[in-house]
C-alpha positions as CSV (number, residue, x, y, z in Angstrom):
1,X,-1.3,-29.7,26.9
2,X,-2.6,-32.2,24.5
3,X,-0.2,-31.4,21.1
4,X,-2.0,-33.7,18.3
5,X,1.5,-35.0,16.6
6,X,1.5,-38.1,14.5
7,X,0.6,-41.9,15.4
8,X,3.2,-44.7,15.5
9,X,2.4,-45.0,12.3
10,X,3.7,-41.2,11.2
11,X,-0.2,-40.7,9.6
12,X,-1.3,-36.7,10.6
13,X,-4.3,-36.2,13.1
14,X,-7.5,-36.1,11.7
15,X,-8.9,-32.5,11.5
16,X,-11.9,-30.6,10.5
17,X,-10.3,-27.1,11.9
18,X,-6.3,-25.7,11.7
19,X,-4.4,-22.7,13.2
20,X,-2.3,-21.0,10.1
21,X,0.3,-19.3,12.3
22,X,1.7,-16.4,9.2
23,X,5.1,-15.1,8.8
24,X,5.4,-15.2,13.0
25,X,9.0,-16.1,12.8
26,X,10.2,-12.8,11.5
27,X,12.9,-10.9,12.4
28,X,11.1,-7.8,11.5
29,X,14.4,-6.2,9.7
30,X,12.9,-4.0,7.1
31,X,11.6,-0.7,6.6
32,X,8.5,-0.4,8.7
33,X,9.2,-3.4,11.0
34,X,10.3,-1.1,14.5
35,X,5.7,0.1,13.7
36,X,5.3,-3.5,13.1
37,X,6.9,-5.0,16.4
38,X,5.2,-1.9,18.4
39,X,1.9,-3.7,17.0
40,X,2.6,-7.2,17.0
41,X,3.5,-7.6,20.7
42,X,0.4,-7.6,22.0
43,X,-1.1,-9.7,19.4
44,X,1.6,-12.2,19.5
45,X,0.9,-13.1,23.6
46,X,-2.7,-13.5,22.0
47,X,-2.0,-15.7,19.8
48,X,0.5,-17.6,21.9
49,X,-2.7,-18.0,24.0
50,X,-4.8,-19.4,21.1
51,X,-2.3,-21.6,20.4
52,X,-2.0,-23.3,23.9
53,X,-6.2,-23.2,23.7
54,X,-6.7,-24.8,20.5
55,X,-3.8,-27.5,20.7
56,X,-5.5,-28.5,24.2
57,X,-8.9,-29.2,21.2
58,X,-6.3,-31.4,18.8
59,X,-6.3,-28.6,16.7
60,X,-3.0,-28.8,14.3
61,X,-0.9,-25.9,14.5
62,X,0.7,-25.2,11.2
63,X,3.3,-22.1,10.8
64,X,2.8,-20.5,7.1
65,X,6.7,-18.6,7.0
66,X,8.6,-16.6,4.4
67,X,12.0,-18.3,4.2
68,X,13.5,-14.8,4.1
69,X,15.7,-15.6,0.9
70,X,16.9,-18.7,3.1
71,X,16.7,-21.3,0.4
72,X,19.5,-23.7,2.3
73,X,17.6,-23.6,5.6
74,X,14.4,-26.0,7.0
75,X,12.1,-23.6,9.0
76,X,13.3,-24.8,12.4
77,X,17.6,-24.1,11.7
78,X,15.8,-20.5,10.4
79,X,14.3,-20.3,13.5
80,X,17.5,-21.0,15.3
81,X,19.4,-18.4,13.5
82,X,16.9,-16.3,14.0
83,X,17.1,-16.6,18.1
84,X,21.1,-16.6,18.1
85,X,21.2,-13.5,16.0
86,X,20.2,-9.7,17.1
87,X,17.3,-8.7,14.8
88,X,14.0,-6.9,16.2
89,X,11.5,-9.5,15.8
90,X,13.4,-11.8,18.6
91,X,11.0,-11.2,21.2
92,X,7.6,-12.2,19.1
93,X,10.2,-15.3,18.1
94,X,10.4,-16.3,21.9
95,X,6.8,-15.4,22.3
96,X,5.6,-17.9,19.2
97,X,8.8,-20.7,19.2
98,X,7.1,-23.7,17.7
99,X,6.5,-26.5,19.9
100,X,7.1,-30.2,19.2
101,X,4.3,-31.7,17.3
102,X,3.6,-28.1,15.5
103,X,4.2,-28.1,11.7
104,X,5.5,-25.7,9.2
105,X,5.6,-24.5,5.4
106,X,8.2,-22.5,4.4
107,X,6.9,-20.3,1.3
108,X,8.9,-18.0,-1.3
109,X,6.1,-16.0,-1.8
110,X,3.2,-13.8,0.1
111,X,0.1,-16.5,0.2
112,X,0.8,-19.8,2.2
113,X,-0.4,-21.1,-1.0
114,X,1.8,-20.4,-4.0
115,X,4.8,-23.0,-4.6
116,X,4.2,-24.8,-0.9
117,X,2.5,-28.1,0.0
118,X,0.2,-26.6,2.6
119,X,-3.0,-27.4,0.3
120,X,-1.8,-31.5,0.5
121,X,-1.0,-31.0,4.2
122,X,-4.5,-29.7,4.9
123,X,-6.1,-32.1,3.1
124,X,-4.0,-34.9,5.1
125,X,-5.6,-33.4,8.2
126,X,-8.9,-33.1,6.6
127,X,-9.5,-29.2,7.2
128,X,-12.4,-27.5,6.0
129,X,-11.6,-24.5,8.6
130,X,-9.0,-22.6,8.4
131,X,-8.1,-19.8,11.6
132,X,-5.7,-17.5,10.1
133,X,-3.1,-15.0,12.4
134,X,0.4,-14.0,11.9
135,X,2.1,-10.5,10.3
136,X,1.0,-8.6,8.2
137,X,-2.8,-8.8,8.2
138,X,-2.9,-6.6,4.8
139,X,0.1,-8.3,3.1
140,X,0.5,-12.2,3.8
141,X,-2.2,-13.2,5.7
142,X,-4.7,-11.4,3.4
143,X,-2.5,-13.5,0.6
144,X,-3.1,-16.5,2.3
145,X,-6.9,-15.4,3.2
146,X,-7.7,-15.0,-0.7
147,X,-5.9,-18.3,-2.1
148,X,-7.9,-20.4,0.7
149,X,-11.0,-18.5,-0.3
150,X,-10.4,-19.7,-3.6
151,X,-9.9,-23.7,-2.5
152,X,-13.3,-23.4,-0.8
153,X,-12.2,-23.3,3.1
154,X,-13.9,-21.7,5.8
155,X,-11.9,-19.0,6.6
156,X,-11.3,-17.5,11.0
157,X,-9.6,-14.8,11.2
158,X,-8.5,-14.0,14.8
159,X,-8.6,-10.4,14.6
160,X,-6.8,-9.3,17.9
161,X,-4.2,-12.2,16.4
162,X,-3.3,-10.0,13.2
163,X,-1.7,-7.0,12.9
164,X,-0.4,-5.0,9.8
165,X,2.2,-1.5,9.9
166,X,-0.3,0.7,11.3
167,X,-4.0,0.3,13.0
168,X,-5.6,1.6,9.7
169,X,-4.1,-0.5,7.7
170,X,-4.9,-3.5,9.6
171,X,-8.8,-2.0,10.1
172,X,-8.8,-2.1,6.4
173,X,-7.5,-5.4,5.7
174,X,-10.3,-7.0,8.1
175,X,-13.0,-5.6,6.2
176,X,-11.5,-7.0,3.2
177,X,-11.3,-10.4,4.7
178,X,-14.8,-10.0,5.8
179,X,-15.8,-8.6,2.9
180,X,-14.5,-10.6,-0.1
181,X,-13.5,-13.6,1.2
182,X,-16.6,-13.8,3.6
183,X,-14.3,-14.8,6.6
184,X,-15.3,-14.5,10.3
185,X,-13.8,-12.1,11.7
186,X,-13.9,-12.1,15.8
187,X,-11.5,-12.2,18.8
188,X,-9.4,-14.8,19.4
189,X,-11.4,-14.5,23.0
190,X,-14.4,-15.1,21.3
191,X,-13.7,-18.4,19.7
192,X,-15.1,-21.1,21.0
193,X,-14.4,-25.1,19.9
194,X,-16.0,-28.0,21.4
């Protein structure tokens, strides 16, 4: 698998397209997150899938995360507490570990956007295109959808790569995307990159 990483120099690929991997690293310990995990597993060996598929294109993979209120940590030691420590979301944390050569943005907030660099880090790689997955479809990742919207990217979303609480839910915040921030909306099968 080809992973893009950086040149000796430590300058980023260059990239018209980028994977947004959203809140995937979650332990899943609130109220909702056992309908959550029920929803997410099948989503997540998708998008472990995609990932493999577009890193194989040079595609960056970039995880968006919520730092969970874990100001002191750097998204890979909160990804190593998260593994040692019993919380439901450990198996979509297995499913979705980052790889080397993967980046991240931690963010305090819901969008990917607000108070993170991922704006400067896309615009390092020279993305235009944005595919969007990750947890909750109708919370963060709708969030995220609407701030990019706003910056002018192209927005994917890989709809079998989302999920939110319940199907409904998750039904609704498609549209949505579709809808009002004119994203694609398809299967992660369905994609296809030259």
């Amino acid at each position: 698998m080809r992973r893009p990483g950086r040149s000796a120099e430590g300058e980023l690929p260059s990239a018209t397209v980028a994977l947004l991997l959203i809140d995937v690293i979650n332990p899943l310990e609130f109220e909702g997150g056992e309908s959550l995990l029920k929803e997410a597993l099948p989503a997540a060996r998708r998008l472990a899938q995609l990932k493999s598929d577009l890193a194989d294109h040079g595609v960056p993979v970039v995880y968006v995360n919520d730092n969970f209120g874990y100001w002191d940590l750097g998204f890979r030691e909160l990804v190593a507490l998260f593994e040692r420590t019993a919380n439901r979301g450990q198996p979509l944390i297995r499913l979705l570990a980052p790889s080397p050569g993967d980046y991240f943005i931690l963010k305090p907030k819901h969008s990917g956007f607000y108070g993170t660099s991922l704006e400067l880090l896309l615009e390092r790689f020279g993305a235009r295109t944005l595919i969007l997955t990750g947890f909750a479809a109708n919370i963060c990742v709708w969030f995220t959808a609407n701030d990019a919207h706003m910056r002018g990217y192209r927005l994917i979303v890989a709809s079998d790569c989302v999920v939110s609480n319940t199907p409904s839910q998750n039904d609704e915040a498609l549209g949505q995307m579709r809808r009002v921030v004119k994203a694609l909306v398809k299967p992660s099968t369905a994609l296809r990159f030259s």
